[in-house]
N, C-alpha and C positions, 0 to 999 in steps of 0.2 A: 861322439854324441852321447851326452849324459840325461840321465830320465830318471825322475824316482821310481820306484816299485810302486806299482801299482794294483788292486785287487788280484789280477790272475797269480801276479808273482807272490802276493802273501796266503792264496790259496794254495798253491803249488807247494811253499813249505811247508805250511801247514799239514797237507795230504802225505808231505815226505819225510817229516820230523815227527808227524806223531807217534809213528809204531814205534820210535826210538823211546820214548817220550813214558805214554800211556803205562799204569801200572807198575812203572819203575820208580825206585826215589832217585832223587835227587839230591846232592852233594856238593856244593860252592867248592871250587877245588882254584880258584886266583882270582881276586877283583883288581882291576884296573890296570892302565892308569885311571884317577878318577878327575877323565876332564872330560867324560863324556853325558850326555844330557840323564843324569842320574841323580835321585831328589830323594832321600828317605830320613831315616830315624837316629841314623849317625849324625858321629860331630868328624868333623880335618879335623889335623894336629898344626900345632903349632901355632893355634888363637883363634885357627879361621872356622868363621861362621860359617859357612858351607854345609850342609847335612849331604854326607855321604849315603850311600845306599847302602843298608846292614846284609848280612848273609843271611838271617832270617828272611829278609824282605825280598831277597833274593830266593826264597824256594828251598832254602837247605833245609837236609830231612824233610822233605816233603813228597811224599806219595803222589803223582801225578794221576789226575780224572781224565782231565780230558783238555784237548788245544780248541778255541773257539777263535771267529773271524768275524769283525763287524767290519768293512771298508777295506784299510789298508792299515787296522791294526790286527794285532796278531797276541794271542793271552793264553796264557799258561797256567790252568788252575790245577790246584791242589785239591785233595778228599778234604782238609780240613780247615777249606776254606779260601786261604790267600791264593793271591793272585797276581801273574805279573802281566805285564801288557808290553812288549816288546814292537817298537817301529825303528823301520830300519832306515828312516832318511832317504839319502842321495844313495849312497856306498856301504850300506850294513848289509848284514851276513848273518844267517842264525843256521850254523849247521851241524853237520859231525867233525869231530875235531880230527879224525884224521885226514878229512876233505881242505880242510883249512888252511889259510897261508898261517905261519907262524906269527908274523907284523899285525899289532894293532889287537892283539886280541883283551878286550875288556873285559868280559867275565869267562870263568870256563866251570863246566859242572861236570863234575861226573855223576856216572850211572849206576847206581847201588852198588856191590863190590866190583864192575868192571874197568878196565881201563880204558877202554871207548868212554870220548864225553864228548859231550857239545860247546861249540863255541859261536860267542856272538862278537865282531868282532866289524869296526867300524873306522876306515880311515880318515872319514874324511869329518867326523862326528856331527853328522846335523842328525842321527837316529838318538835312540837312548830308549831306555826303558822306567816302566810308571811300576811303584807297588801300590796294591790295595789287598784291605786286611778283610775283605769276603767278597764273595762273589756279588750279593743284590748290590754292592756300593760299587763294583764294576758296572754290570747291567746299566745302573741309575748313571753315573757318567759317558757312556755308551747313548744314552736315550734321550741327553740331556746336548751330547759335543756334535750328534753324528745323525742323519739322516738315513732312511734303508738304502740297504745293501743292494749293490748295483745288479746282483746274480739275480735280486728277486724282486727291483724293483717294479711295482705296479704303473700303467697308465694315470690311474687317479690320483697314486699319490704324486707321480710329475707335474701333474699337473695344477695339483694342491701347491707345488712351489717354485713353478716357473711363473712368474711375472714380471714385469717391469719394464726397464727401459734398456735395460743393460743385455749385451750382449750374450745368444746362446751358450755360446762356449765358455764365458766366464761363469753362467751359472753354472755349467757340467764340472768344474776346478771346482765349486762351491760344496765341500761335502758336507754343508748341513742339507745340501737339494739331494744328492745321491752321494751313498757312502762307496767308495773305491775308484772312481773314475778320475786318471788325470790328464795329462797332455795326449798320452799317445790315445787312449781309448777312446777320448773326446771326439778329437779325429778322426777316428776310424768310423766311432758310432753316427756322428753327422754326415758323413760320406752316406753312410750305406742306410741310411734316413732320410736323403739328398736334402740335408739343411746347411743351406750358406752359416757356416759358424759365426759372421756378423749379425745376423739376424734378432734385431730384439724377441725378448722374451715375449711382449706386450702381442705382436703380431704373427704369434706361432698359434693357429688355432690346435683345437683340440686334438682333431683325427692326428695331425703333424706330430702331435707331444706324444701321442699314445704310437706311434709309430716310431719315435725317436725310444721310447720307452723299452718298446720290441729290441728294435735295434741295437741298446747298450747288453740286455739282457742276453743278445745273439753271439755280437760282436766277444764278449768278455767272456761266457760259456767257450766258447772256440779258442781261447787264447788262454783259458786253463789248461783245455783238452791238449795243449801243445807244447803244455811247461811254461806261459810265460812269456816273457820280451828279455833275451838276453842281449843287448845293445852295446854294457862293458862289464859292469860289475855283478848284476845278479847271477847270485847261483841257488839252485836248489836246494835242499836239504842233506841230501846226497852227493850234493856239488856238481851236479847236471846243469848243462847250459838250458837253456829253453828254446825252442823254435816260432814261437809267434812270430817273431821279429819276419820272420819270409812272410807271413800271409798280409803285411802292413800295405793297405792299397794309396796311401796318401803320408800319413806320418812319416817324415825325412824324406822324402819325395819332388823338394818346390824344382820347379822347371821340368821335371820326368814327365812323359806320357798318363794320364788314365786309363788306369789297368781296367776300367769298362768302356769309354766312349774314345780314348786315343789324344782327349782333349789335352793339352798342356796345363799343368797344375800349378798351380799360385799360390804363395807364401807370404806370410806379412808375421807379424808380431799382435798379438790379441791379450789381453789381458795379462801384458807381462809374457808371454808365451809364444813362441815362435811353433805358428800355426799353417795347416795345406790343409786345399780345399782345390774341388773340380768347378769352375766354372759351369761348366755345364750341365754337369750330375746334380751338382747343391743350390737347389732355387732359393733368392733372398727373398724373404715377407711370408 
């Protein structure tokens, strides 16, 4: 079963890559191959229009501040300014390189004169990383692509952008409505909200949103606490598996018992999404 990373899991590296990170420079030390989703200030050789990603833009010599998280991106800013923004896709990996398979590895940096360095490294390449040249032109794109953060999202503002016709759970995949939430947390969070993931937006009253709200906020808090959903490919920073994946009451679940009512659990496909839900537990309307 494959799953993108999702919030817990780019908090988790986040939390496990920064000490590594913080206060150290940084030193581009191999790029590429470069077929992966990477867009900068370079030119390819040999005619092609392509703009590679530069080692500047990459963070070389660069003094690390501090690792930030909006959603399920993940940013590496510098004291003097620039900034990378690192998504790991399906199958990316942002960790220490002696955690590391050797296969695939797209960029590697090392850490001011040590030979510990970090690698990011993506088989399957639907990740890739964004440069920007300061931090407020981060921010603004951030405030501009992404909705809040699922750790902190408020009742109000859910409710400020659930509406319509369309089903719950596609709004919850929606991350301009909440930043970090995808297939598995959707599902776990409407379970334990007990909302039928079919259910239009239009006929979720308020108390429901602001409980759904709770609910993501619950749900995804505890699945940091646990490292994460390791399913196949995520690993930490440190190359730790994660355990959320044990606490999943419904996600990869269809025809399994309800780990609350005992009810048999039902699967279908939702918005492109191969979705579970309790009959009994998740009232529709």
């Amino acid at each position: 079963m494959r799953a993108l990373p999702e919030l817990p899991e780019i908090e988790t590296i986040r939390r496990t890559i920064g000490p590594l990170l913080v206060g150290r420079t940084l030193h581009v030390a191999g790029i590429g191959p470069h077929d992966m989703r990477a867009r900068g200030e370079g030119r390819g050789t040999g005619g092609s229009r392509s703009s590679w990603i530069t080692p500047r833009e990459l963070l070389d010599g660069a003094r690390i501040d501090r690792l930030e998280r909006r959603g399920k991106r993940l940013a590496i800013l510098a004291s003097d300014g620039r900034a990378l923004v690192i998504q790991l896709g399906m199958s990316g990996q942002l960790m220490n390189g002696k955690e590391a398979e050797e296969t695939h590895r797209h960029i590697t940096w090392n850490i001011g004169r040590r030979a510990a360095d970090i690698v990011f490294r993506d088989p399957r390449r639907f990740g890739g990383v964004t440069p920007y040249h300061s931090h407020a032109a981060l921010l603004k794109a951030w405030e501009q692509e992404l909705g809040p953060d699922g750790l902190t999202v408020t009742a109000e503002q859910l409710v400020e952008r659930i509406s319509g016709k369309r089903a719950i759970k596609a709004a919850l995949l929606d991350q301009t409505v909440v930043a970090g939430v995808g297939n598995i947390y959707a599902d776990e969070s409407l379970h334990l909200a007990g909302i039928d993931p079919r259910t239009r937006c239009s006929r979720l009253r308020r108390e429901r949103i602001a409980a759904l709200a709770e609910s993501i906020r619950t749900i995804l808090t505890r699945a940091v606490t646990h490292g994460g959903s390791t399913l196949r490919d995520y690993r930490a920073g440190n190359g730790a598996r994660g355990n959320a994946q044990q606490l999943h009451a419904v996600y990869g679940r269809d025809g399994e018992p309800c780990m609350s009512c005992k009810a048999v659990l039902r699967g279908s496909r939702l918005a492109g999404r191969a979705t579970v839900w309790c009959p009994a537990c998740q009232r529709r309307g």
